[in-house]
C-alpha positions as CSV (number, residue, x, y, z in Angstrom):
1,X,-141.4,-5.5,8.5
2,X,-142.3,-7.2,12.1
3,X,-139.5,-9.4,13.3
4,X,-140.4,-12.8,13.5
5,X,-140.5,-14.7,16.9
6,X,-137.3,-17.7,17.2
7,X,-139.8,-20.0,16.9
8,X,-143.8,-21.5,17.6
9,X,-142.4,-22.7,20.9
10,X,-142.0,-20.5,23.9
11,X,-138.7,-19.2,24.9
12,X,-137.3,-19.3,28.3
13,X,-135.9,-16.0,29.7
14,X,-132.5,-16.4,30.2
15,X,-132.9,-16.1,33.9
16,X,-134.6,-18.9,34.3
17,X,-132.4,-21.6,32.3
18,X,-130.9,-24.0,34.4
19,X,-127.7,-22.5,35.5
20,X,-125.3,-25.4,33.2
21,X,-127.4,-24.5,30.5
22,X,-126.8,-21.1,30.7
23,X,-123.5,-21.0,31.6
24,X,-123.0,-23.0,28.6
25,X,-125.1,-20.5,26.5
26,X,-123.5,-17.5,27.6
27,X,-119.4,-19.1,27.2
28,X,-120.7,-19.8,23.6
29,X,-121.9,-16.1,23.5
30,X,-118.6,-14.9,24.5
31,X,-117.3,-16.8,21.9
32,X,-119.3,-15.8,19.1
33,X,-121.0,-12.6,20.1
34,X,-124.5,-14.0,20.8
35,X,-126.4,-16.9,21.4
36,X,-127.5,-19.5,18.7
37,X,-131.6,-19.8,19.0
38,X,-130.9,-23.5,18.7
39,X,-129.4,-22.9,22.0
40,X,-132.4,-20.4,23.1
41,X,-135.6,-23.1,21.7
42,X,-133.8,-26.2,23.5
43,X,-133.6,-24.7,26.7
44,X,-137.4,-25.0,27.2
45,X,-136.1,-29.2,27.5
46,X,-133.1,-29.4,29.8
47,X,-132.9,-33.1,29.4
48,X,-133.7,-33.0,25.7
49,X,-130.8,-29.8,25.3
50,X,-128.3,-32.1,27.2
51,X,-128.6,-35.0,25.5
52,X,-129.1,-33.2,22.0
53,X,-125.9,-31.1,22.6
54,X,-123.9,-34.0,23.9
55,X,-124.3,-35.9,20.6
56,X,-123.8,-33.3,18.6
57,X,-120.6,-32.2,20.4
58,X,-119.2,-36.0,20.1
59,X,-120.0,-36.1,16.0
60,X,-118.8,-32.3,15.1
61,X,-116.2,-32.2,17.8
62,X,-114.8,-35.8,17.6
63,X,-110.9,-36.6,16.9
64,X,-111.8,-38.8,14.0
65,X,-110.4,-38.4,10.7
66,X,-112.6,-36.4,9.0
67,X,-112.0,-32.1,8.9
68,X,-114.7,-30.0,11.0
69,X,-115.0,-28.4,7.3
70,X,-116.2,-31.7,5.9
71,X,-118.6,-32.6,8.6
72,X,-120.3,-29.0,8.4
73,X,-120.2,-29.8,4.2
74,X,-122.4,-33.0,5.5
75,X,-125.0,-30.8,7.5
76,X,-125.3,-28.2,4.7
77,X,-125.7,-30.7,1.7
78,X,-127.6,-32.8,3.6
79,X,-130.3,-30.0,5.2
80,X,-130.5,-28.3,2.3
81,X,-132.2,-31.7,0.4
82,X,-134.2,-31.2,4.0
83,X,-135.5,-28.0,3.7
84,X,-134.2,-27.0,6.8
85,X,-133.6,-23.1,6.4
86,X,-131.9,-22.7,10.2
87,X,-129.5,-25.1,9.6
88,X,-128.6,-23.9,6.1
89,X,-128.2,-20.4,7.6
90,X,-125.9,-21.6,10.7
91,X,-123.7,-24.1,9.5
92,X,-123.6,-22.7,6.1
93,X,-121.8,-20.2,8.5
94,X,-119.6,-22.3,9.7
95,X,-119.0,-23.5,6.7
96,X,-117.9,-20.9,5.5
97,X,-115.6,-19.9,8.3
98,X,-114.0,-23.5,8.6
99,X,-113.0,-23.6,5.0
100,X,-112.6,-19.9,4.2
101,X,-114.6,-19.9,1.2
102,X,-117.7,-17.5,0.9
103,X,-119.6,-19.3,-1.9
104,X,-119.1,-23.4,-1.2
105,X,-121.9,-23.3,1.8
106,X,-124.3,-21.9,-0.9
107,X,-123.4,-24.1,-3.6
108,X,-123.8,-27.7,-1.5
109,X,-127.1,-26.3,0.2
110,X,-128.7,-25.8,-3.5
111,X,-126.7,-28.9,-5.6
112,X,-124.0,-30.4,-3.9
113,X,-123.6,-32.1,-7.1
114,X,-122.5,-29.2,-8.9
115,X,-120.4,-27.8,-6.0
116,X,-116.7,-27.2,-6.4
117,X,-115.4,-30.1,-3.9
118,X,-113.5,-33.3,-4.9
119,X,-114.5,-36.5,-5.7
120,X,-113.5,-38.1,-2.1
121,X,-115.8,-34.9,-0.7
122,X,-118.8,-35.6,-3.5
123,X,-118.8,-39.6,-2.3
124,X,-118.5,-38.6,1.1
125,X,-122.1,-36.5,0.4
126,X,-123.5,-38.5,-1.9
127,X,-123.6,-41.5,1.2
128,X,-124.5,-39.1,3.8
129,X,-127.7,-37.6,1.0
130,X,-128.5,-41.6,0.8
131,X,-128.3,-41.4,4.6
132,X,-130.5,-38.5,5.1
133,X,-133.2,-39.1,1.9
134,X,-133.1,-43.1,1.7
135,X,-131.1,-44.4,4.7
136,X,-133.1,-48.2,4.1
137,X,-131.6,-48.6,0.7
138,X,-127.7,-48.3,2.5
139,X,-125.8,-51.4,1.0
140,X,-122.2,-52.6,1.5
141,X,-122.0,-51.3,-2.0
142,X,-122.1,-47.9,-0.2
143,X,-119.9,-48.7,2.0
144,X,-117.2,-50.0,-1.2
145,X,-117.4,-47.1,-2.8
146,X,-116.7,-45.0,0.3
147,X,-113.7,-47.2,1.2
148,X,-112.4,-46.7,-2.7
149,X,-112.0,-43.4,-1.9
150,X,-110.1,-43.7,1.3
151,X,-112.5,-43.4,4.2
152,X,-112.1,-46.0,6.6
153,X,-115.2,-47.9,8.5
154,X,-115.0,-45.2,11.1
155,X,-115.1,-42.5,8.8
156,X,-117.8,-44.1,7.2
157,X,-120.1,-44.4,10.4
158,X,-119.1,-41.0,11.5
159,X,-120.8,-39.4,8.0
160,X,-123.5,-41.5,8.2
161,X,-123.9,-40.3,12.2
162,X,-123.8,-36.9,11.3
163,X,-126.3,-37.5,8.6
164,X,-128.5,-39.1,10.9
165,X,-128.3,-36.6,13.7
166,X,-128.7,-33.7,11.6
167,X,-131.9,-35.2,9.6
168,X,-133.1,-35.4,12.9
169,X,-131.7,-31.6,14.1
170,X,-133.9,-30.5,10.6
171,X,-137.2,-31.9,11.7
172,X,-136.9,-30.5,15.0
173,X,-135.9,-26.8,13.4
174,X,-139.0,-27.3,10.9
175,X,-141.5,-28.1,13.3
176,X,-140.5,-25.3,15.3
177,X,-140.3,-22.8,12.7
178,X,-136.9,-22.1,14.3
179,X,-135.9,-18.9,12.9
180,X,-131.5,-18.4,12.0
181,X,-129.9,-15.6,13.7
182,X,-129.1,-12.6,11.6
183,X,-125.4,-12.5,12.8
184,X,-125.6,-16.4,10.7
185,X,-126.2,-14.7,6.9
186,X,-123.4,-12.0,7.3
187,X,-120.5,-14.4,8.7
188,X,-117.1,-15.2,6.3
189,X,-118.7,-13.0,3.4
């Protein structure tokens, strides 16, 4: 079988990425062992790579209340109900490496519903699925039930952030066709 190309967009060779960019790539490939082709398709758009990982690294990376497990829980729930098979793959991933469970990634990308989290967790998604499918019909009834389960205003507007951004993140990956990494499916298994 041919081996499909990362995505519709060209690639840049790695040589000819702005040197921050590729510095950043290449610590992150230390790091893992290779280089994310989310990383590879943005650096075609240095401004639009900056500004895209910037965000990203203040929602997944921030101090605020919520675990890194539970914000990658929001990006799998949420772009699985997006169809968004590279960020399935990747933060299913992590997903499964933050939490140390090899089956909860697969379970919240197909029916977070039926997903073995707790009820704090499933109200956490089901906000962040309103966020991501129906963000106009958000109410402060939302917001209540959120609170009744212990997450503060912050938390609140760091969920629905991370919805947001990531609905975002999975239109991008669809119209490019961006294709996961293979070293994604076999992580944590």
């Amino acid at each position: 079988m041919a081996k499909q190309p990362i995505a519709l967009f060209p690639i840049p060779a790695i040589e000819d990425i702005e040197p921050d960019i590729r510095n950043r790539m290449l610590n992150v490939q230390e790091k893992v062992g290779f280089i994310p082709n989310i990383f590879l398709a943005l650096a075609a758009k240095p401004a639009e790579f900056r500004a895209f990982f910037d965000y990203h690294d203040a929602l997944m990376d921030s101090a605020e209340t919520l675990t890194k497990g539970e914000r990658e829980m929001i990006v799998v729930a949420t772009s699985g109900l997006n169809q968004c098979l590279y960020c399935v793959v990747a933060h299913g991933a992590i997903l499964r490496v933050r939490e140390k469970d090899p089956t909860l990634s697969d379970q919240l990308s197909t029916n977070y519903r039926k997903a073995a989290i707790t009820s704090r967790q499933r109200a956490m998604l089901d906000y962040a699925v309103k966020v991501s499918q129906a963000a106009h019909e958000v109410t402060e009834k939302d917001h209540a039930a959120l609170k009744a389960e212990g997450f503060s205003q912050d938390d609140i507007w760091q969920i629905g952030a991370i919805s947001a951004f990531f609905a975002m993140s999975n239109r991008i990956a669809n119209m490019a066709s961006l294709c996961p990494n293979e070293e994604f499916y076999g992580l944590a298994r």
